[in-house]
VMD Tcl script that draws the C-alpha trace (Angstrom):
set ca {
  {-0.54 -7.11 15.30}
  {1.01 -3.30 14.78}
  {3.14 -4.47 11.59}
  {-0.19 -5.81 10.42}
  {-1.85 -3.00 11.01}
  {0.83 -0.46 9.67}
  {1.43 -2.57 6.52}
  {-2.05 -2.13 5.49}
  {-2.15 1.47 6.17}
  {1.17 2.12 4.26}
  {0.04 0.89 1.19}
  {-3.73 2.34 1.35}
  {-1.78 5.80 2.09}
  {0.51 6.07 -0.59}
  {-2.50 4.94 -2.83}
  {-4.49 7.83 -2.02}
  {-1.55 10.00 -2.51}
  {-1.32 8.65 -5.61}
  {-4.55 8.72 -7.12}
  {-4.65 12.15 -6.33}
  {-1.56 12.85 -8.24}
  {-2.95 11.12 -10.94}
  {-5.66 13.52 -11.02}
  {-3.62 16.59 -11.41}
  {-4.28 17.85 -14.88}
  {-6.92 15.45 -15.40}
  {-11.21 16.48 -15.01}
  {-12.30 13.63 -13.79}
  {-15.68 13.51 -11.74}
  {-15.93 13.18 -8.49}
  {-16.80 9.90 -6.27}
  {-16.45 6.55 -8.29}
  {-13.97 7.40 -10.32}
  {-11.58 8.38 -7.80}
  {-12.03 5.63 -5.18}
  {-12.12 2.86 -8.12}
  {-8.20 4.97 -9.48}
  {-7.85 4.84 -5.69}
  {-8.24 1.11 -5.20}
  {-5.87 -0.07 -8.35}
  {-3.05 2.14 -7.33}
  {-3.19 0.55 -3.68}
  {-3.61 -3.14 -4.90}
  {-0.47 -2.57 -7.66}
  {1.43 -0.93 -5.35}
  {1.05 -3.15 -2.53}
  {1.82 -5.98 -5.44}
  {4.67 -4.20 -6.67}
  {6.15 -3.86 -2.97}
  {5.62 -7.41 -1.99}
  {7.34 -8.78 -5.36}
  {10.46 -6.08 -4.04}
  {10.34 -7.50 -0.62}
  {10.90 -11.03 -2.36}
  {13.95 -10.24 -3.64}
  {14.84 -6.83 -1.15}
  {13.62 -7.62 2.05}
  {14.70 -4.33 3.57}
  {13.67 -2.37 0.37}
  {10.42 -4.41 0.65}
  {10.05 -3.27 4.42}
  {10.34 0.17 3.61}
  {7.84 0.45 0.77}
  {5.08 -1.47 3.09}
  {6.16 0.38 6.36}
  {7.67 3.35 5.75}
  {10.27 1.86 8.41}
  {8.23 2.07 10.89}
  {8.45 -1.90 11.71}
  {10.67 -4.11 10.62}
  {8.75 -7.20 11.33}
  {6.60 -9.07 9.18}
  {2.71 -10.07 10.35}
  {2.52 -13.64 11.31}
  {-0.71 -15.37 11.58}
  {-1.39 -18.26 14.09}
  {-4.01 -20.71 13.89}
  {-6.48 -20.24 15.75}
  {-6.95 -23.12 18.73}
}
mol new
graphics top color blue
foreach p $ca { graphics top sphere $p radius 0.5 }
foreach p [lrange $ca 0 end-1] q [lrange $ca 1 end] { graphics top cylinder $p $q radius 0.2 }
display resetview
């Protein structure tokens, strides 16, 4: 369950990162507008770093776990 947990929190990270560094230079208001910049960075960048993992798995790794796992989340059906 961690390398679930930490690649979701990776990705949601980096977005916010980003969509503050998209802001720099930019007077944008406050509230919606940030969390809705917030939420398309995180979806394409979790996108973009699945589509690497496809073809890089360690390069995928990285970009959803900042190396902090190296496993991949598997699911089991439930009983």
């Amino acid at each position: 369950m961690l390398a679930s947990i930490i690649r979701t929190v990776v990705p949601v990270i980096v977005g916010v990162l980003l969509g503050w560094a998209a802001k720099v230079g930019l007077d944008l208001p406050e509230g919606p507008v940030t969390q809705l910049v917030t939420i398309v960075i995180t979806g394409a960048y979790y996108a973009l770093a699945r589509w690497v993992e496809s073809w890089w798995p360690a390069a995928g790794r990285i970009l959803l776990a900042a190396g902090l796992t190296k496993k991949q989340p598997s699911y089991d059906v439930a009983a």
